[in-house]
VEXSE-609536 format. One record per atom (N, C-alpha, C): x, z, y. Coordinates in steps of 0.02 Angstrom, whole numbers, padded with zeros to 5 digits, always signed. Layout:
<recs>
XZY
...
</recs>
This chain:
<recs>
+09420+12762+02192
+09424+12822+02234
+09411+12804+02307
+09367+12856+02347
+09372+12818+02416
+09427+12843+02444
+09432+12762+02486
+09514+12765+02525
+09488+12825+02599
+09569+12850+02628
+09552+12912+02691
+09519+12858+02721
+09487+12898+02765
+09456+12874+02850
+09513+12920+02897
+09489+12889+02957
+09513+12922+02988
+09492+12984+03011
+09466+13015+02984
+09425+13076+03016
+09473+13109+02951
+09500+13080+02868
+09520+13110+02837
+09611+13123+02854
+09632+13083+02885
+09685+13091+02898
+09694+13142+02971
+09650+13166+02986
+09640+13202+03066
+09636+13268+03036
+09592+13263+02974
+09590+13349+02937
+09659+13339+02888
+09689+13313+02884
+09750+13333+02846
+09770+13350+02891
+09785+13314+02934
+09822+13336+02989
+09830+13417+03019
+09752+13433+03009
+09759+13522+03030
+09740+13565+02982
+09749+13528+02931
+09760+13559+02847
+09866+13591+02854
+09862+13524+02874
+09966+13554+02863
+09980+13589+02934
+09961+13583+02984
+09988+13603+03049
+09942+13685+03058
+09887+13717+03011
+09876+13776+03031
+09866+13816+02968
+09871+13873+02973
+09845+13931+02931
+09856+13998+02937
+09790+14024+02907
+09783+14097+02915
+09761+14114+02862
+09800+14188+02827
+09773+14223+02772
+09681+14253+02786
+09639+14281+02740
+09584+14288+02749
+09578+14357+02751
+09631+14395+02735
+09634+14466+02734
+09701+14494+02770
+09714+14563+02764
+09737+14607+02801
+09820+14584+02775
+09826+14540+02735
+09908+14521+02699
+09932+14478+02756
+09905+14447+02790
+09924+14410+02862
+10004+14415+02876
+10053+14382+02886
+10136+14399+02873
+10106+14440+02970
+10172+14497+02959
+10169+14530+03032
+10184+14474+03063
+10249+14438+03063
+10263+14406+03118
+10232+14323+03150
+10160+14318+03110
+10105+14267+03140
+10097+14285+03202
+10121+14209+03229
+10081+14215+03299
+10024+14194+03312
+09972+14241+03322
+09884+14218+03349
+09891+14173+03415
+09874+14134+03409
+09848+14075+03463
+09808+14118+03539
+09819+14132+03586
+09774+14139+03652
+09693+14116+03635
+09662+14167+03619
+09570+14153+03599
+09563+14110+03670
+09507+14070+03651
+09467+14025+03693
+09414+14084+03742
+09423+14048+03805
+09377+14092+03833
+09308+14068+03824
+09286+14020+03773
+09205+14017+03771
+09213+13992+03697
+09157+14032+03669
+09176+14022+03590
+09084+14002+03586
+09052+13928+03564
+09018+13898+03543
+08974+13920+03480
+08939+13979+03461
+08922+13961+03391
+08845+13942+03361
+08856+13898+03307
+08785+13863+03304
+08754+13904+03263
+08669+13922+03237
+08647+13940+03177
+08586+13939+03193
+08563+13955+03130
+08471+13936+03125
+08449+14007+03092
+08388+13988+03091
+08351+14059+03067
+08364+14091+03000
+08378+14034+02946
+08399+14050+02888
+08463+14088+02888
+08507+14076+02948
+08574+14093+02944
+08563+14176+02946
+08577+14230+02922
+08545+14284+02922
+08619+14321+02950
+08680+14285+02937
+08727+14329+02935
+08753+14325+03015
+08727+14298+03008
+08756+14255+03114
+08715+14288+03152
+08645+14271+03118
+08574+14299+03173
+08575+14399+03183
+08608+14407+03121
+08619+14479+03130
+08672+14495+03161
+08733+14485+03161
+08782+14475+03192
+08784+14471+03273
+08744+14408+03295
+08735+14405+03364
+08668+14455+03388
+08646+14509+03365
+08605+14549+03375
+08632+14597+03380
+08683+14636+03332
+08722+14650+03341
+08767+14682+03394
+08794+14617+03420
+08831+14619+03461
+08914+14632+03457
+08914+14640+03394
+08994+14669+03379
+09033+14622+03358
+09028+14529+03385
+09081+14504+03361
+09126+14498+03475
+09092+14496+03502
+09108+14515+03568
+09166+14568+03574
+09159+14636+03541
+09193+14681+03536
+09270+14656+03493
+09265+14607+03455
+09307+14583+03413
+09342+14530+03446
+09316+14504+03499
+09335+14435+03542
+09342+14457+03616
+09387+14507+03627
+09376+14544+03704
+09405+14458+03762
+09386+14464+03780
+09412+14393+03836
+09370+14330+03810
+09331+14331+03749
+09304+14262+03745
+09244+14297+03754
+09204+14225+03786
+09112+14223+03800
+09095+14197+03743
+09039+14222+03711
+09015+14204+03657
+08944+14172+03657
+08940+14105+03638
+08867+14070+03673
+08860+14057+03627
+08781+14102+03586
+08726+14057+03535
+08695+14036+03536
+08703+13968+03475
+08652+13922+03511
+08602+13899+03448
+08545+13913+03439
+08505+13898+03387
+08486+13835+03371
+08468+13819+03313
+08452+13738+03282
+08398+13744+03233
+08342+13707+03232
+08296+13722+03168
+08326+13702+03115
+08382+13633+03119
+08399+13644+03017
+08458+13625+03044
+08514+13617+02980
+08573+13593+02983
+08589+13522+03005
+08552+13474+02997
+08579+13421+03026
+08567+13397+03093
+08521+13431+03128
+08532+13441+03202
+08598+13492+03222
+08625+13526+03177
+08656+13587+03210
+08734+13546+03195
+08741+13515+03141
+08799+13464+03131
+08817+13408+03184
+08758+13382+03200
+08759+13344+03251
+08763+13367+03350
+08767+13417+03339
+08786+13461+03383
+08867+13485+03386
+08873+13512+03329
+08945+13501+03320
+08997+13433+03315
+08981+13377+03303
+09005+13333+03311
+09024+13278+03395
+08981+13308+03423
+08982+13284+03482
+09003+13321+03532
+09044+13380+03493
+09060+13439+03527
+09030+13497+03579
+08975+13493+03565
+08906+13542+03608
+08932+13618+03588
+08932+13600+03497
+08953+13691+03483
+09045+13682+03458
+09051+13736+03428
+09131+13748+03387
+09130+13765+03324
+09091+13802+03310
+09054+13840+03225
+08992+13835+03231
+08967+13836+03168
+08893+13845+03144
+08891+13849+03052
+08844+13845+03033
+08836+13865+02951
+08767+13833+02929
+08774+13793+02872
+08723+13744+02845
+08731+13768+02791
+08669+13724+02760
+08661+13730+02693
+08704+13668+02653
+08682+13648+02610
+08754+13617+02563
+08746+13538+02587
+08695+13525+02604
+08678+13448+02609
+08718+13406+02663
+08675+13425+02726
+08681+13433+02787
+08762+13389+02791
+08836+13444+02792
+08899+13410+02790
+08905+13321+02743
+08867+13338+02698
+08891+13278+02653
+08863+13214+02703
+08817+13225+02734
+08757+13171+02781
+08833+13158+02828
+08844+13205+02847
+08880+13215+02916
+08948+13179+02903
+08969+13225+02846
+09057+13161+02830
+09028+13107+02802
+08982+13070+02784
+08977+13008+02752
+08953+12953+02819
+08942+12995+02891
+08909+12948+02936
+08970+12963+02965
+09041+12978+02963
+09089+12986+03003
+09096+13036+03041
+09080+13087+03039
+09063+13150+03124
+09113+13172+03093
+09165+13207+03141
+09212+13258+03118
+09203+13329+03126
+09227+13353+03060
+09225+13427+03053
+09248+13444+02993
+09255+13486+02972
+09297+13542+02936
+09255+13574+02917
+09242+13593+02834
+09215+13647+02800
+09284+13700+02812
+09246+13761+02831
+09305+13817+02835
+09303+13887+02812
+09225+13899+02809
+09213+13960+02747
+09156+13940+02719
+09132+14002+02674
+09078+14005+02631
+09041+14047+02605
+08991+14073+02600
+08944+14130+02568
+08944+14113+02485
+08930+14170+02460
+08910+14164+02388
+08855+14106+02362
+08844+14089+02312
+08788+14056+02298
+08726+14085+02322
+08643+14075+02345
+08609+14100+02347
+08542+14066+02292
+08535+14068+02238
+08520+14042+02197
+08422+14031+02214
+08412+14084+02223
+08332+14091+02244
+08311+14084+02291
+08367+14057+02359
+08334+14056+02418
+08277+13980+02451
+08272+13943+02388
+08222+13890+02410
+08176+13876+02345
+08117+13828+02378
+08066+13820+02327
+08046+13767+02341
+08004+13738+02291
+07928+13686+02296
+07898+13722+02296
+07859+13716+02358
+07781+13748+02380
+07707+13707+02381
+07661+13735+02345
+07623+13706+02351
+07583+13752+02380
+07512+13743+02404
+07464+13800+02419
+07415+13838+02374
+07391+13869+02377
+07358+13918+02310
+07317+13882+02267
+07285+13832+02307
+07219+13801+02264
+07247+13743+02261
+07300+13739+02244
+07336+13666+02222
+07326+13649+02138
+07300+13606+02132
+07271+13572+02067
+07363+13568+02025
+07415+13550+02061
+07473+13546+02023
+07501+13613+01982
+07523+13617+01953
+07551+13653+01898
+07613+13642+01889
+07641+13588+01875
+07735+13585+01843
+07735+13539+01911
+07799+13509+01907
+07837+13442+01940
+07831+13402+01917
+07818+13383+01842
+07791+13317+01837
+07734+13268+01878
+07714+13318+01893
+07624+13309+01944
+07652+13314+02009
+07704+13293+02020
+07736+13263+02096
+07735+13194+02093
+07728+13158+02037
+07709+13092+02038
+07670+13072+02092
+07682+13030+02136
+07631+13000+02194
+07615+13048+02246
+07655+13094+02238
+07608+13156+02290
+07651+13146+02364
+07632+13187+02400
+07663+13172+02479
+07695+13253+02493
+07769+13255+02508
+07831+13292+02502
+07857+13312+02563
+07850+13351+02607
+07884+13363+02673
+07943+13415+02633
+07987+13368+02691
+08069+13387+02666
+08096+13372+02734
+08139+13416+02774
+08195+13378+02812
+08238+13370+02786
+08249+13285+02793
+08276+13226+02777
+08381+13293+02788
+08387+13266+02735
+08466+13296+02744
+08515+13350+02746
+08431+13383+02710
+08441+13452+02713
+08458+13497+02661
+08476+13571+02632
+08478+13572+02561
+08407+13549+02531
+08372+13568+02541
+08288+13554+02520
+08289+13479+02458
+08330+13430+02511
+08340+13367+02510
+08354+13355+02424
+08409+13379+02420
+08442+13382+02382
+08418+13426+02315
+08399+13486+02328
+08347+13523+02286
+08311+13475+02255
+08259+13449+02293
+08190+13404+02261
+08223+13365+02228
+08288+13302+02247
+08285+13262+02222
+08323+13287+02127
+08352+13351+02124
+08367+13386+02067
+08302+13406+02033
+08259+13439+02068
+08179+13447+02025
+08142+13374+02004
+08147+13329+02045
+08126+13258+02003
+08158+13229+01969
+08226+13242+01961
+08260+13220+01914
+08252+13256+01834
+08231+13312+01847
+08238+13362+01777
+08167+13321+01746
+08116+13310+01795
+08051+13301+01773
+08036+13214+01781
+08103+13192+01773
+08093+13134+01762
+08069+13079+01793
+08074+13099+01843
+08039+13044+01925
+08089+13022+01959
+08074+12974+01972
+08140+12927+02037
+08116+12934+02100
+08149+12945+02135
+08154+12960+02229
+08082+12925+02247
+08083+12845+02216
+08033+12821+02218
+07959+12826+02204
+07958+12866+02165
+07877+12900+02136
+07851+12953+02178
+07890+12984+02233
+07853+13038+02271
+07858+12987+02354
+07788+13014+02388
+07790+12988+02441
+07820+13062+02510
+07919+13062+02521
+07947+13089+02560
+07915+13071+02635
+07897+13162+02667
+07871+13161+02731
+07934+13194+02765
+08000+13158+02805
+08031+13200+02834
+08012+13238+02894
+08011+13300+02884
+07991+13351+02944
+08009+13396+02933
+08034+13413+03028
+08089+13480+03026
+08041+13553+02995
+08036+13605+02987
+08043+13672+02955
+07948+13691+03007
+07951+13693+03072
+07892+13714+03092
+07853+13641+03079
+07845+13579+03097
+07805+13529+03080
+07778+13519+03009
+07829+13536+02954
+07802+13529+02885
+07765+13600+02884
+07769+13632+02885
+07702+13673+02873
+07636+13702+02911
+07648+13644+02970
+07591+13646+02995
+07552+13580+02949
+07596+13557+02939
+07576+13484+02902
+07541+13515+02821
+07584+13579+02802
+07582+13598+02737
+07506+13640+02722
+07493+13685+02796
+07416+13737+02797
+07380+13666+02836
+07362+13637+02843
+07335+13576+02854
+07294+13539+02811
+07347+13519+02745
+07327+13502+02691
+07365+13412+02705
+07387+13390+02750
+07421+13333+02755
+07478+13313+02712
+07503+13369+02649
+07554+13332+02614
+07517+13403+02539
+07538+13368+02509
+07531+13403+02437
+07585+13446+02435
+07647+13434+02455
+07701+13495+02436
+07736+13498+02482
+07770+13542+02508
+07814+13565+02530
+07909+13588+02491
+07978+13558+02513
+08024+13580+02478
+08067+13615+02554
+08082+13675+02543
+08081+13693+02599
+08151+13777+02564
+08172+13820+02630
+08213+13849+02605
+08202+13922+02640
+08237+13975+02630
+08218+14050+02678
+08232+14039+02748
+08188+14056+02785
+08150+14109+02799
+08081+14092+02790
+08076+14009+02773
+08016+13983+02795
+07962+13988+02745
+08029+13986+02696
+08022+14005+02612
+07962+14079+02596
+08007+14124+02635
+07965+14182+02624
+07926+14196+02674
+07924+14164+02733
+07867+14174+02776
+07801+14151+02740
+07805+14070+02688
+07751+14050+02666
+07708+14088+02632
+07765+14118+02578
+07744+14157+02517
+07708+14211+02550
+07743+14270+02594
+07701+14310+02629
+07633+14313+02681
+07638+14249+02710
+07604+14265+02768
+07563+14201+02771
+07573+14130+02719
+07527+14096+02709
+07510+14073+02650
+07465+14043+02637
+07420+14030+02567
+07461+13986+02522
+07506+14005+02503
+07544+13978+02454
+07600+13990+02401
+07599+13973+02369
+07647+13976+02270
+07685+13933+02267
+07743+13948+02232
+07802+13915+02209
+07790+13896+02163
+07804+13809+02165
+07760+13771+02076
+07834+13779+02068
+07919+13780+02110
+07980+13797+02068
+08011+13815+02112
+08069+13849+02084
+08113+13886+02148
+08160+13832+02100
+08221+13866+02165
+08288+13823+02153
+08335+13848+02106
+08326+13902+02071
+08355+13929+02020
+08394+13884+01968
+08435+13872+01948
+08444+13830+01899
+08465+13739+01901
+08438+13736+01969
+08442+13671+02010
+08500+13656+02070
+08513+13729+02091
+08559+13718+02148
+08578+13782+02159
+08647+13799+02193
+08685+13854+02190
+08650+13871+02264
+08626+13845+02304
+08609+13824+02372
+08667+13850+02438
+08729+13831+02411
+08789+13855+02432
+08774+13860+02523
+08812+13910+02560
+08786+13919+02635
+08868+13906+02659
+08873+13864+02678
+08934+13823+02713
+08942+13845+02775
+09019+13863+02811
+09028+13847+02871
+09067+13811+02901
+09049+13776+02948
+09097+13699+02992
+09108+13710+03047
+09176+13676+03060
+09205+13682+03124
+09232+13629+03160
+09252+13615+03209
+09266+13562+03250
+09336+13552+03225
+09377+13482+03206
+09470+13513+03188
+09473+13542+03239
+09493+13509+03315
+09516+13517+03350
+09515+13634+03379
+09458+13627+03385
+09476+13707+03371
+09490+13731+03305
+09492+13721+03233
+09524+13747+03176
+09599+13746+03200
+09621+13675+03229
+09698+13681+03243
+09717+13742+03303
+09692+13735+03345
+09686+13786+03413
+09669+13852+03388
+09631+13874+03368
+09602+13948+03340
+09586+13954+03288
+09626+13953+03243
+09636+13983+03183
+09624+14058+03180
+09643+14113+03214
+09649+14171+03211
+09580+14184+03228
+09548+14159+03281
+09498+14167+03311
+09413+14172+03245
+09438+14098+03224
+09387+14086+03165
+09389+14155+03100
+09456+14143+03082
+09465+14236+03058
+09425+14296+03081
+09436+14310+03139
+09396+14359+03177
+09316+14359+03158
+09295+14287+03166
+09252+14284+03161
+09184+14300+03097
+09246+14273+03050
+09202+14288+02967
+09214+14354+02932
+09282+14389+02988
+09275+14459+02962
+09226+14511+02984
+09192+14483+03061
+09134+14509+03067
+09072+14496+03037
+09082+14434+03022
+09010+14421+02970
+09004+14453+02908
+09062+14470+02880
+09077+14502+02819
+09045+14575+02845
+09076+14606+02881
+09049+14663+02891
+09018+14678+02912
+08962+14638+02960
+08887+14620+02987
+08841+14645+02889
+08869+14583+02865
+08836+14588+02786
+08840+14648+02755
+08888+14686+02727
+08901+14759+02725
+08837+14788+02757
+08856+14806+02816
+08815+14818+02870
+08733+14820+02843
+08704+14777+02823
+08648+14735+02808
+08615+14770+02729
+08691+14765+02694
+08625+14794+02635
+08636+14871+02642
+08675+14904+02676
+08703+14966+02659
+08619+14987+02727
+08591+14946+02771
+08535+14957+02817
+08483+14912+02804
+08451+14917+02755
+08403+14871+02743
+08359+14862+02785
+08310+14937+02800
+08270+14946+02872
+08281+14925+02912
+08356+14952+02943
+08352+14919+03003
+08358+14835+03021
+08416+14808+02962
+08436+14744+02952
+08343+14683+02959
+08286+14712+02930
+08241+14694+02904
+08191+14690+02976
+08217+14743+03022
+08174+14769+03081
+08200+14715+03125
+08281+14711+03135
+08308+14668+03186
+08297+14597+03158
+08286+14600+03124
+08284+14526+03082
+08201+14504+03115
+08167+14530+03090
+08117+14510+03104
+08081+14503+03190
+08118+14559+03205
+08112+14554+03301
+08138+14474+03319
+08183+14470+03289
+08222+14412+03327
+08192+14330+03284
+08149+14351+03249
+08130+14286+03212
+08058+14262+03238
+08030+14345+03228
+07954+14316+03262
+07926+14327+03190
+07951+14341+03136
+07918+14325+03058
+07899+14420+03057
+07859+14420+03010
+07830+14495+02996
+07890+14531+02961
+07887+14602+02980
+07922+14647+02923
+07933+14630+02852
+07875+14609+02825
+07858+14592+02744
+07908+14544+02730
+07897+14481+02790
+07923+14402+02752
+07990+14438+02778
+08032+14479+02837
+08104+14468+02845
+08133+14526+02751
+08083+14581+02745
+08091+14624+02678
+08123+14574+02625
+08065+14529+02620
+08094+14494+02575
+08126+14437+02549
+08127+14426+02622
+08212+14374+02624
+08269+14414+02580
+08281+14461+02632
+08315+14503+02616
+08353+14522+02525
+08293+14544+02497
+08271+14570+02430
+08313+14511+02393
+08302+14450+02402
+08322+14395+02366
+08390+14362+02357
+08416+14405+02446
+08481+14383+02457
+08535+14410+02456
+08599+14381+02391
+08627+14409+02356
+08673+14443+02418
+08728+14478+02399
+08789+14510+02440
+08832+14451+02449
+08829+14443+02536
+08869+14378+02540
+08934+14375+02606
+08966+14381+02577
+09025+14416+02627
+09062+14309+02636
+09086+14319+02675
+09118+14252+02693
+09172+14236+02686
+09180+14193+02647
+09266+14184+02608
+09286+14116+02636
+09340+14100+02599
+09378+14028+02603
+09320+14005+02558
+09348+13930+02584
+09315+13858+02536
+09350+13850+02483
+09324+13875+02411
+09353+13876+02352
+09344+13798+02322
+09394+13811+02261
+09377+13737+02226
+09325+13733+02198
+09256+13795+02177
+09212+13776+02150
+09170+13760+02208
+09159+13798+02267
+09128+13746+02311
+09145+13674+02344
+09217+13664+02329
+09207+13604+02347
+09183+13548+02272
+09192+13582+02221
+09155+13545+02178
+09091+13539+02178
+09057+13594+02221
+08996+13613+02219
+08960+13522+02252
+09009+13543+02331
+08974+13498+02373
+08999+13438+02351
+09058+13424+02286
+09062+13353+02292
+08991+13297+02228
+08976+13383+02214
+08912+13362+02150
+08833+13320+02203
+08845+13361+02242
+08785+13336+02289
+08802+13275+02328
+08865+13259+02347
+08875+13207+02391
+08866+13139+02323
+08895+13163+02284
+08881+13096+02221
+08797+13093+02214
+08761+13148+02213
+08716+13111+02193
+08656+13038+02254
+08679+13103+02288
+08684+13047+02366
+08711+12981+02373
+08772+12981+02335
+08769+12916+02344
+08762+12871+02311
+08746+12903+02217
+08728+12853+02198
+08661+12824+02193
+08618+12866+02248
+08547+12828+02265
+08537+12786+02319
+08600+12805+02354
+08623+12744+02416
+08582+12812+02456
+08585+12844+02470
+08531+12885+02526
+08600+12912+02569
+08664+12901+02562
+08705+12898+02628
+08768+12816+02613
+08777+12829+02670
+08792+12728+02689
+08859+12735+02635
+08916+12787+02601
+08961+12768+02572
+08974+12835+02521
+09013+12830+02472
+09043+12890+02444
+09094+12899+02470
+09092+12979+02488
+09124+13019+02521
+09175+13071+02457
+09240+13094+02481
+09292+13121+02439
+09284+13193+02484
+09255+13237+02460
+09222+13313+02504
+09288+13361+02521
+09337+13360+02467
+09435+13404+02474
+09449+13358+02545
+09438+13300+02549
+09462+13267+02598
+09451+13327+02676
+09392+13349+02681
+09372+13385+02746
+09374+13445+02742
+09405+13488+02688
+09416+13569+02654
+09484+13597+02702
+09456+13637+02739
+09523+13682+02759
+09535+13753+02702
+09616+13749+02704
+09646+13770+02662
+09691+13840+02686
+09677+13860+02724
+09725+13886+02757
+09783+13947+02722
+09768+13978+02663
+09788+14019+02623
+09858+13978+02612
+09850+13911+02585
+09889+13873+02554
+09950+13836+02588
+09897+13855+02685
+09951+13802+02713
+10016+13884+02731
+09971+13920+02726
+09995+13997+02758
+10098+14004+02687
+10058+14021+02628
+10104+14015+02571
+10169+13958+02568
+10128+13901+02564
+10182+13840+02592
+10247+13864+02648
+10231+13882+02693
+10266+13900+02745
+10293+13930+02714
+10275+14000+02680
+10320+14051+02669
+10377+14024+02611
+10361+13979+02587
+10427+13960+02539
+10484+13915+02565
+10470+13893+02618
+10530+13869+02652
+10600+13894+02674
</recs>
């Protein structure tokens, strides 16, 4: 079993010292913490529930006295590494990303979670691509950012089809470089995830030789700094109950959700449509035990290809707060 680090004994630490219910059962007599007057939050383009949200404008209304500063990232492991060095306070990755991040030591806290999004990534090839299955990834050249869900995807599609890490030649590049690399013709495939996903399909010359269906839940994680999980607990609450109802919001306004979406991306009506279309109802919960089984399936396979420096124990960095909330109450 791996023994704690210290980064695991720092999240126990504000595993037992905080909690907040996720709903309106909250005991009356919780005391909310004084909100921070500058609330940090990270996200990327895929993040749909944030990007709408801070368009929005209605988590401000929810945070009267805090400044709310967004700050964008092209993938998750720049946006982790942002959070670790304390730049942001929150942000939301895809499933990979954290496992990179607790296995190189950075501290943070998984603290909610979206539904599975089962269809939101693919292997892309371009239209007049001679390939057909994944077997015919043998020797081919793969833009992936390195650490990303993508990452993790492919190395599940070469595994079904019977290839070792070693038989494909990996091009790591962030989300705009691989597909300039991809309409170029400089790599044979692309493993890549939404928006970029459906920008390809729509708006450039290319087919899905596989989606992620069946391969990966492509779970949408959110992380936090301890040090504010211990400090603003209530705050982080606030926060995913607006995303929840941002989401609401979203399918109950498809038009509009699809219009602002796309203003703020730069991507066409069509490709933000059908992001959209694909993406299930995803309201933001606690970190359940199937996601942390989720992410501890991915961190194993990680490590048993050595592609992060140790195996990592994923409950170790899970805030719990329901549990620490209940605990209390039986005393």
């Amino acid at each position: 079993m791996t023994q704690p680090t210290s980064i695991s004994r720092r999240a126990a630490l504000v595993l037992a010292t905080t909690g907040v219910l996720w709903n309106a059962s909250r005991p009356a007599h919780a005391q909310a913490a004084k909100p921070p007057a500058e609330l940090r939050i990270a996200f990327q383009k895929g993040s749909v529930n944030l990007a709408l949200l801070r368009l929005r404008g209605s988590l401000e209304q929810r945070l009267p006295g805090t400044s709310v500063k967004w700050v964008e990232f092209p993938a998750g492991p720049q946006l982790l590494e942002a959070l670790a060095v304390g730049s942001v306070d929150l942000g939301a990755t895809g499933d990979t990303p954290p496992v990179f991040a607790q296995a190189a030591g950075k501290e943070l806290l998984y603290v909610g979670a979206e539904p599975p999004k089962p269809d939101a990534s693919a292997v892309l090839v371009r239209a007049d691509s001679p390939l057909r299955s994944s077997v015919e990834l043998k020797g081919k050249r793969i833009a992936l950012q390195k650490g990303s869900s993508s990452h993790y995807f492919l190395l599940k599609v070469l595994e079904r089809a019977q290839l070792a890490w070693g038989d494909v030649q990996p091009h790591y590049l962030p989300p705009a470089d691989a597909r300039a690399a991809f309409e170029r013709g400089a790599i044979d495939a692309w493993a890549i995830w939404d928006p970029y996903y459906a920008a390809a399909e729509i708006e450039g010359n290319a087919r899905a030789l596989t989606t992620s269906r069946g391969f990966t839940n492509n779970n949408s994680v959110y992380l936090a700094a301890p040090a504010f999980v211990q400090r603003y607990p209530d705050t982080l609450q606030r926060v995913f109950d607006a995303l929840t109802e941002t989401d609401h919001w979203a399918r109950a306004n498809r038009r509009d959700a699809a219009q602002r979406y796309a203003d703020f991306s730069g991507l066409t009506l069509a490709t933000a449509y059908r992001l959209l279309e694909r993406r299930p109802p995803s309201p933001v919960g606690p970190i359940t035990p199937q996601i942390v089984a989720d992410q501890q399936k991915v961190a194993d396979v990680f490590a048993q290809l050595q592609l992060i420096p140790r195996p990592i124990r994923v409950a170790d960095i899970a805030w719990q707060p329901a549990a620490a909330v209940t605990q209390r109450g039986a005393l």
